[in-house]
Backbone as JSON Lines, residues from 0, in Angstrom:
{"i":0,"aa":"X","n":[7.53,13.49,14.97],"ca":[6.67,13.91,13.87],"c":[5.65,12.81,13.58]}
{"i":1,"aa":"X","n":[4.41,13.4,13.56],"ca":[3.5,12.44,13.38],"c":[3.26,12.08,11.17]}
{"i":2,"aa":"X","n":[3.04,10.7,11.09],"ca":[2.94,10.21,9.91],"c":[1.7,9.93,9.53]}
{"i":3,"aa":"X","n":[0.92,9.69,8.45],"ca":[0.08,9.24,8.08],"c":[0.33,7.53,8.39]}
{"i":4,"aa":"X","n":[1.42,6.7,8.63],"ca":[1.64,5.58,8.86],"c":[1.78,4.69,10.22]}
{"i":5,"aa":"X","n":[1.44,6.5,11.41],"ca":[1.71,6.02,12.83],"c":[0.2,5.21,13.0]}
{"i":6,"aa":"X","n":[-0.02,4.48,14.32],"ca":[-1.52,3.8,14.49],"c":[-2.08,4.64,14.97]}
{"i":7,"aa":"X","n":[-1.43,6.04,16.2],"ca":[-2.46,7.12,16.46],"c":[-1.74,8.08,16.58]}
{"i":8,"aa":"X","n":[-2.45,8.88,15.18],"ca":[-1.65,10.47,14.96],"c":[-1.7,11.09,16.41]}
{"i":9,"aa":"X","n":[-0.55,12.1,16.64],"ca":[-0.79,12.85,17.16],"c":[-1.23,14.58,16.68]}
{"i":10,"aa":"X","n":[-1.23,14.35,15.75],"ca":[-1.86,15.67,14.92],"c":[-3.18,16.41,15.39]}
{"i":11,"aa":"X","n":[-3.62,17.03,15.8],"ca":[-4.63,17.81,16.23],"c":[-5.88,16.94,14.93]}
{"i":12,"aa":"X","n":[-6.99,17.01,15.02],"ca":[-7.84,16.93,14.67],"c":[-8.33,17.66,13.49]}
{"i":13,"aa":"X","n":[-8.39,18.01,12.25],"ca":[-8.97,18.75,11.4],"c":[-9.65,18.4,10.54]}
{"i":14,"aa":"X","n":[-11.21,18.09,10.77],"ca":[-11.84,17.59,10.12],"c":[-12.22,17.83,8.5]}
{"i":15,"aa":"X","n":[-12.35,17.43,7.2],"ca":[-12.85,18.24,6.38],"c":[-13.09,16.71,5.49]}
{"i":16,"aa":"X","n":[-13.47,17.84,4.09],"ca":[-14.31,16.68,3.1],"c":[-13.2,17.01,1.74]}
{"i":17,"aa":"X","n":[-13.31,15.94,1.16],"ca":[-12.93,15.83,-0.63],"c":[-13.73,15.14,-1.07]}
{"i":18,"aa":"X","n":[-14.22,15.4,-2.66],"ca":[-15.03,14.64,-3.82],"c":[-13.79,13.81,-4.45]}
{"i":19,"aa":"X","n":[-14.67,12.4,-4.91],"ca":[-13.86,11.22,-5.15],"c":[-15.23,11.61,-6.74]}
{"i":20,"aa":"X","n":[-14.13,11.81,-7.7],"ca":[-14.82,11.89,-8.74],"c":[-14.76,10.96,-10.3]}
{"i":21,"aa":"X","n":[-15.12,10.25,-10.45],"ca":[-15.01,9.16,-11.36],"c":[-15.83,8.65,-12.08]}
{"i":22,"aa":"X","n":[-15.98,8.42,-13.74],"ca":[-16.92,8.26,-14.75],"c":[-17.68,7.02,-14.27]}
{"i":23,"aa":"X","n":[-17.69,6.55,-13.07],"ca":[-18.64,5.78,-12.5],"c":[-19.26,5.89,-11.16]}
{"i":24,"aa":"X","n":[-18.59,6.88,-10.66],"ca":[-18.72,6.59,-9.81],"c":[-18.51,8.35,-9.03]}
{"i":25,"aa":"X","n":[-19.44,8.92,-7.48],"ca":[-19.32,10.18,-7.02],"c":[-19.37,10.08,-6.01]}
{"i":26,"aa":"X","n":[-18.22,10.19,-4.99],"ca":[-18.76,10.01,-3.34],"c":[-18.04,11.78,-2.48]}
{"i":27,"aa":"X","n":[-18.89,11.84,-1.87],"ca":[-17.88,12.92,-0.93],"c":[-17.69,11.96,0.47]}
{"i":28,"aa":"X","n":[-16.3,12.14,0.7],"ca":[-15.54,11.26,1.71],"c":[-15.23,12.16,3.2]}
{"i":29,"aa":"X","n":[-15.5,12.0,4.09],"ca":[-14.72,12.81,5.47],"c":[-13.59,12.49,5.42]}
{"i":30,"aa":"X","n":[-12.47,13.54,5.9],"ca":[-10.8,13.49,6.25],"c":[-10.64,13.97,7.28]}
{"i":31,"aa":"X","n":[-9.44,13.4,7.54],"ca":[-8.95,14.47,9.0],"c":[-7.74,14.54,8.63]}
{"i":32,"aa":"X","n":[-6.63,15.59,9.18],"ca":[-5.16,15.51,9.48],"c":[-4.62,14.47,10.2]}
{"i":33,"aa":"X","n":[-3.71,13.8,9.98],"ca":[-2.94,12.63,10.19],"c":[-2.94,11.81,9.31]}
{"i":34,"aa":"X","n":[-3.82,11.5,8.32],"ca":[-4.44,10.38,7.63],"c":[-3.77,10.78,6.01]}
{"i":35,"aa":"X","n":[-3.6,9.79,5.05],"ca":[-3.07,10.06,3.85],"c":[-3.59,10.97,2.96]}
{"i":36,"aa":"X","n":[-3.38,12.22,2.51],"ca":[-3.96,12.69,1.23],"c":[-4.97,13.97,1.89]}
{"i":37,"aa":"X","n":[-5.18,14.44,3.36],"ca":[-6.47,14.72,3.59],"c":[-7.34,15.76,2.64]}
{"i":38,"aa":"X","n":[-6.05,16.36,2.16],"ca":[-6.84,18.07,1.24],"c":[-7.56,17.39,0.02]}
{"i":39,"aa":"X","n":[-7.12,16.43,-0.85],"ca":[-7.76,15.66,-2.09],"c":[-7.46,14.35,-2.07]}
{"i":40,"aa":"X","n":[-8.13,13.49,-3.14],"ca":[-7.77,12.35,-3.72],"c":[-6.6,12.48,-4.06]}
{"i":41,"aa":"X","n":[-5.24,12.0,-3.77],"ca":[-4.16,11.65,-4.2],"c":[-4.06,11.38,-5.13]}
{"i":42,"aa":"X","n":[-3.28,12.0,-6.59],"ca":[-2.97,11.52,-8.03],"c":[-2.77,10.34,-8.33]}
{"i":43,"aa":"X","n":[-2.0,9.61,-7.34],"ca":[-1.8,8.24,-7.88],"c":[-2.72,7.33,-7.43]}
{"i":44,"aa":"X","n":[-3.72,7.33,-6.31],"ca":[-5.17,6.8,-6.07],"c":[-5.97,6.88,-7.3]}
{"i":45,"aa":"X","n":[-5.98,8.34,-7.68],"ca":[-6.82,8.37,-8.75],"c":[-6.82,7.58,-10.29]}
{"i":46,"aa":"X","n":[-5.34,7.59,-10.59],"ca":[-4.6,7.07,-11.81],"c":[-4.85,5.5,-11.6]}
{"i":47,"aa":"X","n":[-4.75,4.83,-10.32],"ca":[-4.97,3.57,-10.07],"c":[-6.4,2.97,-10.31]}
{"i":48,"aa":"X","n":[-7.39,4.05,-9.64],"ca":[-8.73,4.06,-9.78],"c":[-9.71,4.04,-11.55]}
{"i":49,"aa":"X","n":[-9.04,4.82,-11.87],"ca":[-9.2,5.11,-13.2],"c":[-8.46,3.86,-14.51]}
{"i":50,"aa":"X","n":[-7.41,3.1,-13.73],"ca":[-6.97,2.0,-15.01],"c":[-7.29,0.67,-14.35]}
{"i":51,"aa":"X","n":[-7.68,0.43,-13.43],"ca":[-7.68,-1.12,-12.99],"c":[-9.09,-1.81,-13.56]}
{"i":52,"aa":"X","n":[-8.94,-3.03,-13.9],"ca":[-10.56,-3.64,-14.53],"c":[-11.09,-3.87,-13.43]}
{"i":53,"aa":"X","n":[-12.51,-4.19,-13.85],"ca":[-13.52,-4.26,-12.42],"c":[-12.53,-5.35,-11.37]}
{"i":54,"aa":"X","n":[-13.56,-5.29,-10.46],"ca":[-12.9,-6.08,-9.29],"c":[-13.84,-7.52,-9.6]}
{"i":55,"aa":"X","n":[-12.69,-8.64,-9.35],"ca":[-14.24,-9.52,-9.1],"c":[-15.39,-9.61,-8.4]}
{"i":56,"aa":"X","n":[-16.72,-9.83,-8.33],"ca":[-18.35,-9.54,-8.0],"c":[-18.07,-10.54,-7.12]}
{"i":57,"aa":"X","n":[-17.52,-11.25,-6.36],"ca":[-17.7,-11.59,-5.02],"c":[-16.27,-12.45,-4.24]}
{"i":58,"aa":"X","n":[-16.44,-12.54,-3.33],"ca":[-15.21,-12.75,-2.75],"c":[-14.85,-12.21,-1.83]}
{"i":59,"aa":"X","n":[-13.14,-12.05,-1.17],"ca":[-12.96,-11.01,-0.82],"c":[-11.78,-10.71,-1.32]}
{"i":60,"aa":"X","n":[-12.14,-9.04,-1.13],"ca":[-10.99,-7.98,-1.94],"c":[-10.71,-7.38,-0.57]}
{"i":61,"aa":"X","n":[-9.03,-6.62,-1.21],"ca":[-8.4,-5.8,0.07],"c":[-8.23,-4.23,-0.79]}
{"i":62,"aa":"X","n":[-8.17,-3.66,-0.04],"ca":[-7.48,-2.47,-0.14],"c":[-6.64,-1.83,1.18]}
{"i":63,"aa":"X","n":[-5.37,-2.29,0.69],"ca":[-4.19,-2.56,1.65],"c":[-3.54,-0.88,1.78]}
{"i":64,"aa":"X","n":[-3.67,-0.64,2.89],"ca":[-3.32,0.72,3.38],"c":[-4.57,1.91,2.93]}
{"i":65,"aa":"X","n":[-5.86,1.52,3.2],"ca":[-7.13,2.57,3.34],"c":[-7.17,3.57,3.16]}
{"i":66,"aa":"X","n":[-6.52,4.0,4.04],"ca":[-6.73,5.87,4.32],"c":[-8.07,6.05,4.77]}
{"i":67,"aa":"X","n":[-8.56,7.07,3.97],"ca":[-9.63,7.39,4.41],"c":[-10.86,6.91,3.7]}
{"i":68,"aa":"X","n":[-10.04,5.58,2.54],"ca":[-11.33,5.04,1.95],"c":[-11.74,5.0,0.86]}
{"i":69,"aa":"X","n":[-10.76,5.74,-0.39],"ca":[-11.6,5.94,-1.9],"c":[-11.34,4.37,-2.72]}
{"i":70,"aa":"X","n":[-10.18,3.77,-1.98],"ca":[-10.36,2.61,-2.81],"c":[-11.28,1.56,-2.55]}
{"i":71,"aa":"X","n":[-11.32,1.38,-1.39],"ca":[-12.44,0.23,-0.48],"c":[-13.54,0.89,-1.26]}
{"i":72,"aa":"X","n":[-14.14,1.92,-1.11],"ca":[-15.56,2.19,-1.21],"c":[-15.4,2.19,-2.75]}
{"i":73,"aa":"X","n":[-14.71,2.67,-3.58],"ca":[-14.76,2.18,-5.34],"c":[-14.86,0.84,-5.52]}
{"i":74,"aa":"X","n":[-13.73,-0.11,-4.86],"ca":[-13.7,-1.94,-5.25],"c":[-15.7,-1.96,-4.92]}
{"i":75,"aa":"X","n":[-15.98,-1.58,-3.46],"ca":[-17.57,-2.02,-3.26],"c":[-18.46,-1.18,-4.22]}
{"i":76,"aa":"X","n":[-18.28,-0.17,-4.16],"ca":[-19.35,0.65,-5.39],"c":[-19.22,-0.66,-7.29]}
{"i":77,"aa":"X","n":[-17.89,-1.19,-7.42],"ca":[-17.87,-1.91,-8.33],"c":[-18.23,-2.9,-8.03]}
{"i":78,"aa":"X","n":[-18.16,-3.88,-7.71],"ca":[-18.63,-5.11,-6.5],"c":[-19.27,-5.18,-5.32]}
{"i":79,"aa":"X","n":[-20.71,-4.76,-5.57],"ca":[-21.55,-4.8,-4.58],"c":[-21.42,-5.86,-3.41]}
{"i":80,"aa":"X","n":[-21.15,-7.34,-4.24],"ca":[-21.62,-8.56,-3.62],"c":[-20.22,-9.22,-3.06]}
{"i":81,"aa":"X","n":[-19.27,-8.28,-3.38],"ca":[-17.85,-8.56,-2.53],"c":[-17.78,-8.2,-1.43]}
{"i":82,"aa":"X","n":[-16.81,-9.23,-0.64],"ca":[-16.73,-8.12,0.82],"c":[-15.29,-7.4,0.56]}
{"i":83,"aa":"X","n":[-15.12,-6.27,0.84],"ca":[-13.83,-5.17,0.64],"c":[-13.45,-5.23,2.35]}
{"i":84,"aa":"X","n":[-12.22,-5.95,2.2],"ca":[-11.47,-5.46,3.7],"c":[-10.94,-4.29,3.53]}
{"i":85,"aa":"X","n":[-10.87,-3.52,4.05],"ca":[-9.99,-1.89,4.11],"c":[-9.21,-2.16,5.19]}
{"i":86,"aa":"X","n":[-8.09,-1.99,5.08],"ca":[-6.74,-2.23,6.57],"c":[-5.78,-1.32,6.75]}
{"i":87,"aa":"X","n":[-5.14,-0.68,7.64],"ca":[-4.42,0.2,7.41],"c":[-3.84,-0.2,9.14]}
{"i":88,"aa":"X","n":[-3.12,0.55,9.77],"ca":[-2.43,0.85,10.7],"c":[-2.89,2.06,11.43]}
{"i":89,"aa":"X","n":[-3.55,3.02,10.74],"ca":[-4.01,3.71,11.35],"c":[-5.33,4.02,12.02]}
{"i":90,"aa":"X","n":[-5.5,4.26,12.8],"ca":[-6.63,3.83,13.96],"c":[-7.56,5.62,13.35]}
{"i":91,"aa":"X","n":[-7.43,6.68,12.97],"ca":[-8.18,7.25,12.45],"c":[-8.53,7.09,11.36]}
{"i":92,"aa":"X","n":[-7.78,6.4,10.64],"ca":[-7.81,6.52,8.72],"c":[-9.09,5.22,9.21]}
{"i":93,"aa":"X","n":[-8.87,4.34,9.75],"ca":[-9.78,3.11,9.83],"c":[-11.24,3.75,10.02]}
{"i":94,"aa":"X","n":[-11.36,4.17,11.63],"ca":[-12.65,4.91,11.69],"c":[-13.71,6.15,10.14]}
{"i":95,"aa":"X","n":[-12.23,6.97,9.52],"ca":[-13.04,7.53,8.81],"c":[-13.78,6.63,7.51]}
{"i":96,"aa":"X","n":[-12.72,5.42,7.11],"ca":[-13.29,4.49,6.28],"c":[-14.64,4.0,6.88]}
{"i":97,"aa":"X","n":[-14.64,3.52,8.04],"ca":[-15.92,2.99,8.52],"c":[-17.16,3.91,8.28]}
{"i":98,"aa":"X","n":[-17.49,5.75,8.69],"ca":[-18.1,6.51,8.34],"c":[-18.12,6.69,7.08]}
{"i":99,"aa":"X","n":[-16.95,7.22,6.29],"ca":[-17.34,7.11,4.68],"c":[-18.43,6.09,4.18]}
{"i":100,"aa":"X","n":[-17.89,4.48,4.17],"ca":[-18.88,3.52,3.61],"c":[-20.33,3.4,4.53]}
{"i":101,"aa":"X","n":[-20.6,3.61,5.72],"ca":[-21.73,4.11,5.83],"c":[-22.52,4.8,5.45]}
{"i":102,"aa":"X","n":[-22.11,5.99,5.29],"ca":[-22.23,6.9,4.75],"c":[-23.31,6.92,3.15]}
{"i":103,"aa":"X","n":[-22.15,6.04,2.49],"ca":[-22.36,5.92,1.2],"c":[-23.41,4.47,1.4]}
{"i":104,"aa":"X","n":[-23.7,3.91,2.24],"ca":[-24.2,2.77,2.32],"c":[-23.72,1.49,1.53]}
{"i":105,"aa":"X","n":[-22.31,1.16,1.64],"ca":[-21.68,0.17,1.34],"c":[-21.3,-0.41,2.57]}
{"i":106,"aa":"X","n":[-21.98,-1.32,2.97],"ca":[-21.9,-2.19,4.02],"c":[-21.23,-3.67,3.83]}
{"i":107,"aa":"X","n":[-20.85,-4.01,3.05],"ca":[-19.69,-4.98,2.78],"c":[-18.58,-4.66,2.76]}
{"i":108,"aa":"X","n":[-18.13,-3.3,3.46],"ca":[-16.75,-2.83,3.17],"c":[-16.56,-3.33,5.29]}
{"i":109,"aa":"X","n":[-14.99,-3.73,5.48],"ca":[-15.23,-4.12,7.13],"c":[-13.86,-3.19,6.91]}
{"i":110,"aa":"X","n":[-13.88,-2.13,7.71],"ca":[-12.42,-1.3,8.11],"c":[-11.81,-2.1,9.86]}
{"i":111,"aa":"X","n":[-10.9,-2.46,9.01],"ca":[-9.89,-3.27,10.37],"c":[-8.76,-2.97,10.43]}
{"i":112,"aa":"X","n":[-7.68,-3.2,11.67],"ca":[-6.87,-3.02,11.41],"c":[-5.93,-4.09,10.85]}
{"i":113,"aa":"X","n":[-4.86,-3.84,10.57],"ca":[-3.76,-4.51,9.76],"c":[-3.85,-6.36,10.15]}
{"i":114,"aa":"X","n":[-3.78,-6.09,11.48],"ca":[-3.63,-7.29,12.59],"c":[-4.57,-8.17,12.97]}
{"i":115,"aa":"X","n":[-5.74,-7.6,12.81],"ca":[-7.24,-7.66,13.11],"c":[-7.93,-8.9,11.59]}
{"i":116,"aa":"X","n":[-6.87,-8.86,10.51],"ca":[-8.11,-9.67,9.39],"c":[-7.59,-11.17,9.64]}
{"i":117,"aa":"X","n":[-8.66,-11.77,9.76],"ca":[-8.61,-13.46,10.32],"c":[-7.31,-14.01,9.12]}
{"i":118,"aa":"X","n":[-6.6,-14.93,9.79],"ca":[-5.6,-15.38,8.9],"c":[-6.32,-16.37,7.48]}
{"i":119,"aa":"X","n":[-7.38,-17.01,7.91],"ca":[-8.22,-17.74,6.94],"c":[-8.28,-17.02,5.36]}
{"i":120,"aa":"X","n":[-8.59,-15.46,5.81],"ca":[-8.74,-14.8,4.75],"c":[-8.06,-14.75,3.63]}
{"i":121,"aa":"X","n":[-8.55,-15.42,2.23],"ca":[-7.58,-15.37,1.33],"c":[-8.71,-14.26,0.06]}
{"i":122,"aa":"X","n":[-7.82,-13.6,-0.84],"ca":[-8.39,-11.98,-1.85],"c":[-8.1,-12.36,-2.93]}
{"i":123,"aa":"X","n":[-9.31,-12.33,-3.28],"ca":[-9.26,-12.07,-5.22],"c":[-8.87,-11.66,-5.69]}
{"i":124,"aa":"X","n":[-8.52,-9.87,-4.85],"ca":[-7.86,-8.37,-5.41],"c":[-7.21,-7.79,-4.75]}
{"i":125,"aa":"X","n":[-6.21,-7.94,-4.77],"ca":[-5.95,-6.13,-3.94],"c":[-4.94,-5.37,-4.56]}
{"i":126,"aa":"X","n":[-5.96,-4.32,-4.15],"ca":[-5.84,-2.76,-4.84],"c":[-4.9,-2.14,-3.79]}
{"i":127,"aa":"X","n":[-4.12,-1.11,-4.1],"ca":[-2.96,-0.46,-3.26],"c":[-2.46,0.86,-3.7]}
{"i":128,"aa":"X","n":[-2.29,1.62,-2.67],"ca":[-1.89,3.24,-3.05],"c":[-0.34,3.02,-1.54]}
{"i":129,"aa":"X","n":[0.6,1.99,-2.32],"ca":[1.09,1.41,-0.66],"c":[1.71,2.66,-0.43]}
{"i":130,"aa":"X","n":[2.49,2.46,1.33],"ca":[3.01,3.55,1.71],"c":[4.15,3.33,1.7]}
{"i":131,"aa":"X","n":[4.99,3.89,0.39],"ca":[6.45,4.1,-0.2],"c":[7.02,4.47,1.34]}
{"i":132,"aa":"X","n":[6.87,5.51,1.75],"ca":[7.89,6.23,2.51],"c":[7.81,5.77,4.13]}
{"i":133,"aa":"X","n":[7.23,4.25,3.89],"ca":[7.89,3.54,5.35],"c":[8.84,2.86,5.66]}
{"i":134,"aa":"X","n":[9.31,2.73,3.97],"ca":[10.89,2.3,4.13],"c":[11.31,1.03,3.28]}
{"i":135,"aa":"X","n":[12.18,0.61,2.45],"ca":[11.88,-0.77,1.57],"c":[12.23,-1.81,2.17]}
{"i":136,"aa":"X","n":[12.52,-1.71,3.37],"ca":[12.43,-3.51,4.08],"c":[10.98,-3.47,4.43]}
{"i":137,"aa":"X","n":[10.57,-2.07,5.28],"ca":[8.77,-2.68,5.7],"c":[7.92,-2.44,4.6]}
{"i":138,"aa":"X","n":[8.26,-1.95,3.18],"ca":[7.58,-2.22,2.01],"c":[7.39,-3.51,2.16]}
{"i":139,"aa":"X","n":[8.56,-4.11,1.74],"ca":[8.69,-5.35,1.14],"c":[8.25,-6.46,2.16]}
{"i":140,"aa":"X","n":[8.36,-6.21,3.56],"ca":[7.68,-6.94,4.55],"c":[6.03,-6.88,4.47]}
{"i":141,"aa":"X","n":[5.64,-5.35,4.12],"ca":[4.85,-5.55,3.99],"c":[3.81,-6.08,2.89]}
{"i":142,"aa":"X","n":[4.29,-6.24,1.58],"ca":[3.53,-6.7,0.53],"c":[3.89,-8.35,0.45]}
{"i":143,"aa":"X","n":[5.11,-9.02,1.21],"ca":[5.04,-10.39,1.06],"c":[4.25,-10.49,2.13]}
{"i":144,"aa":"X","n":[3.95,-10.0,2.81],"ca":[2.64,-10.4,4.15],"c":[1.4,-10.74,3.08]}
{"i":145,"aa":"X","n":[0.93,-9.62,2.46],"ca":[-0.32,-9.67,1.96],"c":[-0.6,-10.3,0.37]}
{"i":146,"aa":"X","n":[0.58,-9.99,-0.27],"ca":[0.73,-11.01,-1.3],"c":[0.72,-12.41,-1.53]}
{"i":147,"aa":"X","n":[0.91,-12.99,-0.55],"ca":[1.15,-14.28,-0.2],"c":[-0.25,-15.29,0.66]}
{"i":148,"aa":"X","n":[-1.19,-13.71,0.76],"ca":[-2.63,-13.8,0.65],"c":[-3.64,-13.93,-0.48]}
{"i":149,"aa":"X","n":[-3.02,-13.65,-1.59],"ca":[-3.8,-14.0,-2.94],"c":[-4.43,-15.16,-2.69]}
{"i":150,"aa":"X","n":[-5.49,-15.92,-3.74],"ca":[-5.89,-16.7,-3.66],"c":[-5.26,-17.22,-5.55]}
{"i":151,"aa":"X","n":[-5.42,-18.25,-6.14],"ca":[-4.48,-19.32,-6.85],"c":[-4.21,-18.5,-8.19]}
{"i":152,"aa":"X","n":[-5.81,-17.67,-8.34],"ca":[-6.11,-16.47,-9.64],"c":[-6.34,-15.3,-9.01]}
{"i":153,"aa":"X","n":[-5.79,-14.75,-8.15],"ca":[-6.28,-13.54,-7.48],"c":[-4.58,-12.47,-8.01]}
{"i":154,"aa":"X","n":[-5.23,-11.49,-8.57],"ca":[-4.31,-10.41,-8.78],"c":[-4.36,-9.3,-8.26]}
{"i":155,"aa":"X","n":[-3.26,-8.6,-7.8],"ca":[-3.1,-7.2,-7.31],"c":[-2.73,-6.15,-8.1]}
{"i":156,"aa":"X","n":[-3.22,-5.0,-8.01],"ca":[-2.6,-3.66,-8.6],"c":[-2.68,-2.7,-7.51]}
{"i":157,"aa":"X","n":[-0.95,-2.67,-7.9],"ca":[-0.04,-0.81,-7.43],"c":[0.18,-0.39,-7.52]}
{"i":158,"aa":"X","n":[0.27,0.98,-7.53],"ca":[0.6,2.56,-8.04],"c":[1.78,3.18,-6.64]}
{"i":159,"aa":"X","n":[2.42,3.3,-7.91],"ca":[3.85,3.67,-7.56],"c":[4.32,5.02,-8.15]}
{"i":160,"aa":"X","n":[4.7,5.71,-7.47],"ca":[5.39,6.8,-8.91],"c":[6.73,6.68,-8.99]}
{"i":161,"aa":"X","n":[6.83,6.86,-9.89],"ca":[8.29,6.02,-10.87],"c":[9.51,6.54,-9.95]}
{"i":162,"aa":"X","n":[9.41,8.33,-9.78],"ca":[10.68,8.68,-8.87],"c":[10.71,7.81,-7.51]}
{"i":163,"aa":"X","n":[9.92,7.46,-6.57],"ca":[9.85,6.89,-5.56],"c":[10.36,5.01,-5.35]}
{"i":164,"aa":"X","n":[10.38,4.98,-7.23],"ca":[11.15,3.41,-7.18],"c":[10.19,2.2,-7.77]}
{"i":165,"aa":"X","n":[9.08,2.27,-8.66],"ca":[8.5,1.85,-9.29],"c":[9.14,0.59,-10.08]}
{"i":166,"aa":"X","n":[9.77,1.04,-10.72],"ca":[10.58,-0.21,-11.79],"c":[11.58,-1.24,-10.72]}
{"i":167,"aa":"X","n":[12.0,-0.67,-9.94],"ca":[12.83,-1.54,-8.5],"c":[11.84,-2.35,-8.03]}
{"i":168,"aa":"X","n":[11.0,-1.54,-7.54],"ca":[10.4,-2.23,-6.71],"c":[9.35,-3.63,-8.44]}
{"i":169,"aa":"X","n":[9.14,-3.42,-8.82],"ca":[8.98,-4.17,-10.3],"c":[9.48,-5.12,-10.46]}
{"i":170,"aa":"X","n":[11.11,-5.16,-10.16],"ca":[12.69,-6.18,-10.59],"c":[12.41,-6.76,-9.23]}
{"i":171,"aa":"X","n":[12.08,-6.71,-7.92],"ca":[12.17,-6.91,-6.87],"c":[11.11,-7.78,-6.46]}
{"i":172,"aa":"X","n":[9.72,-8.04,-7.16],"ca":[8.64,-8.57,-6.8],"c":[9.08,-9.77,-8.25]}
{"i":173,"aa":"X","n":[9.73,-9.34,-8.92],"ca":[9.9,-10.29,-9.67],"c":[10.68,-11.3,-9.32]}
{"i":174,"aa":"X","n":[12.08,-11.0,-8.63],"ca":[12.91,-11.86,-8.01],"c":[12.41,-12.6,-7.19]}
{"i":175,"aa":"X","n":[11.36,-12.2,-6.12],"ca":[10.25,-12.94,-5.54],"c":[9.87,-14.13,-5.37]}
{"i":176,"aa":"X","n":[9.63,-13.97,-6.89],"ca":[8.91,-15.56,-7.92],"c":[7.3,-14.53,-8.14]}
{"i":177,"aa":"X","n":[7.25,-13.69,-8.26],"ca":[6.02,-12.85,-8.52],"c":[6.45,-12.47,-9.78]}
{"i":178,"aa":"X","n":[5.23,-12.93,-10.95],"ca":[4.95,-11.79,-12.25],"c":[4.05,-10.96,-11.97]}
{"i":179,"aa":"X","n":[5.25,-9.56,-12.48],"ca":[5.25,-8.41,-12.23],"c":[5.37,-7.38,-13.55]}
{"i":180,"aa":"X","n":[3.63,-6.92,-13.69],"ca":[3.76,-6.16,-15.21],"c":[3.89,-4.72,-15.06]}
{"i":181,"aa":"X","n":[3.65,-4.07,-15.74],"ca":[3.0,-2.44,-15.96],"c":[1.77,-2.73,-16.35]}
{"i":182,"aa":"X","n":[0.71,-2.68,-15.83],"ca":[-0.11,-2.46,-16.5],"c":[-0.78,-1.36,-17.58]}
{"i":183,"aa":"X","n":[-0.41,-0.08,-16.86],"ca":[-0.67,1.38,-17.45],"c":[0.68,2.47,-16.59]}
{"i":184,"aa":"X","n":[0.58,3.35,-17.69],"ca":[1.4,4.7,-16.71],"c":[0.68,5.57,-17.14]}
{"i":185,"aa":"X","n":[0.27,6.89,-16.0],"ca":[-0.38,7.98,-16.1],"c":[0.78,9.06,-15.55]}
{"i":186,"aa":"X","n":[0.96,9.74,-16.0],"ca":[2.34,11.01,-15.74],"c":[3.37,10.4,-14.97]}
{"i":187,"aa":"X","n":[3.85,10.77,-13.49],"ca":[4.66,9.98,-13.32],"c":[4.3,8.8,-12.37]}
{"i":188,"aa":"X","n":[3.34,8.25,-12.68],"ca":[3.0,6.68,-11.8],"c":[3.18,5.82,-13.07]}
{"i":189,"aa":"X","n":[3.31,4.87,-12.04],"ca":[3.23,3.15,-12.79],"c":[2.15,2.45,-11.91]}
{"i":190,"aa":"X","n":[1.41,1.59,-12.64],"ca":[0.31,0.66,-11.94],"c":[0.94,-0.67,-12.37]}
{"i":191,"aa":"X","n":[1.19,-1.55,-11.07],"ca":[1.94,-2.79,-11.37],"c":[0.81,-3.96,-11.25]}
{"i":192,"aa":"X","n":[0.89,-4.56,-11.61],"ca":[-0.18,-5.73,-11.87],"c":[0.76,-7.08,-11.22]}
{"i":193,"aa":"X","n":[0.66,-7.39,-10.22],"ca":[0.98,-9.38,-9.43],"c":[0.3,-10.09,-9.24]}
{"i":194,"aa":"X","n":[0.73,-10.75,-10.03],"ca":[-0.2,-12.3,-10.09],"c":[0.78,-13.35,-9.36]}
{"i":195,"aa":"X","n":[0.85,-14.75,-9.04],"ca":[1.29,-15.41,-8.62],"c":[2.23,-15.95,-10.03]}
């Protein structure tokens, strides 16, 4: 069975569009099948999108697990003068990010893969819609990878929905040595806020 988390779906191809709609912001995005969310913006993208404060205006920011792009291209639509890494694992979700921010003409956004961002790279921000259902060791493998990329004041926010393990995963980044807040809850998500 192919995942939104494999590097190349095997899912047939089905191209289509969703509106990314936000009191700042209006993009129509390309999707395909294989890739996270393709029919809409995902609720908890949106809920994340909608409570996080601006991004900082330069630097670099991540948006760790892409998709097809609404967070990369929001952090750059908010932060022109940032560069937005977009990273994911998936080798289509990457490409459609690359067309989206063209698209939209946000050219500080670089879609790479996971493996691909220079180790030098240290983030002001990163924003996350992570992918719960790859399992909580490669959760957790995967956010001390990129967490541990912050820079000294650089904070992250994640949207979690609470059934999927929100408050765990909360107690768990805390044990860490990570402070670990709520920032907001919108129905059933939590947006977690880590700072060092």
């Amino acid at each position: 069975m192919a995942h939104y988390f494999s590097e190349r779906p095997s899912t047939a191809s089905r191209p289509g569009t969703v509106d990314l709609v936000l009191p700042d912001l209006h993009l129509r995005l390309e999707t395909d099948s294989g890739v996270f969310s393709p029919e809409r913006v995902d609720v908890g993208t949106r809920a994340l999108l909608e409570a996080v404060p601006k991004p900082p205006q330069e630097g670099d920011l991540l948006d760790l697990g892409c998709g097809y792009g609404p967070i990369a291209l929001t952090m750059a639509s908010r932060a022109p003068e940032a560069t937005v890494w977009a990273v994911d694992v998936n080798r289509r979700s990457l490409e459609l990010t690359e067309r989206n921010a063209q698209t939209a003409r946000l050219y500080k956004v670089r879609s790479v893969h996971v493996d691909d961002v220079p180790d030098d790279v240290k983030f002001r921000a990163i924003w996350s819609n992570p992918a719960i259902r790859i399992g909580k060791q490669a959760l957790h493998d995967m956010l001390t990878r990129w967490l541990t990329r912050l820079t000294p004041d650089g904070v992250a926010y994640l949207v979690v929905q609470k059934h999927l393990g929100s408050d765990s995963l909360q107690r768990w980044l805390g044990e860490q040595g990570w402070q670990a807040s709520r920032e907001a809850s919108r129905a059933a998500y939590r947006i977690l806020k880590v700072t060092r």
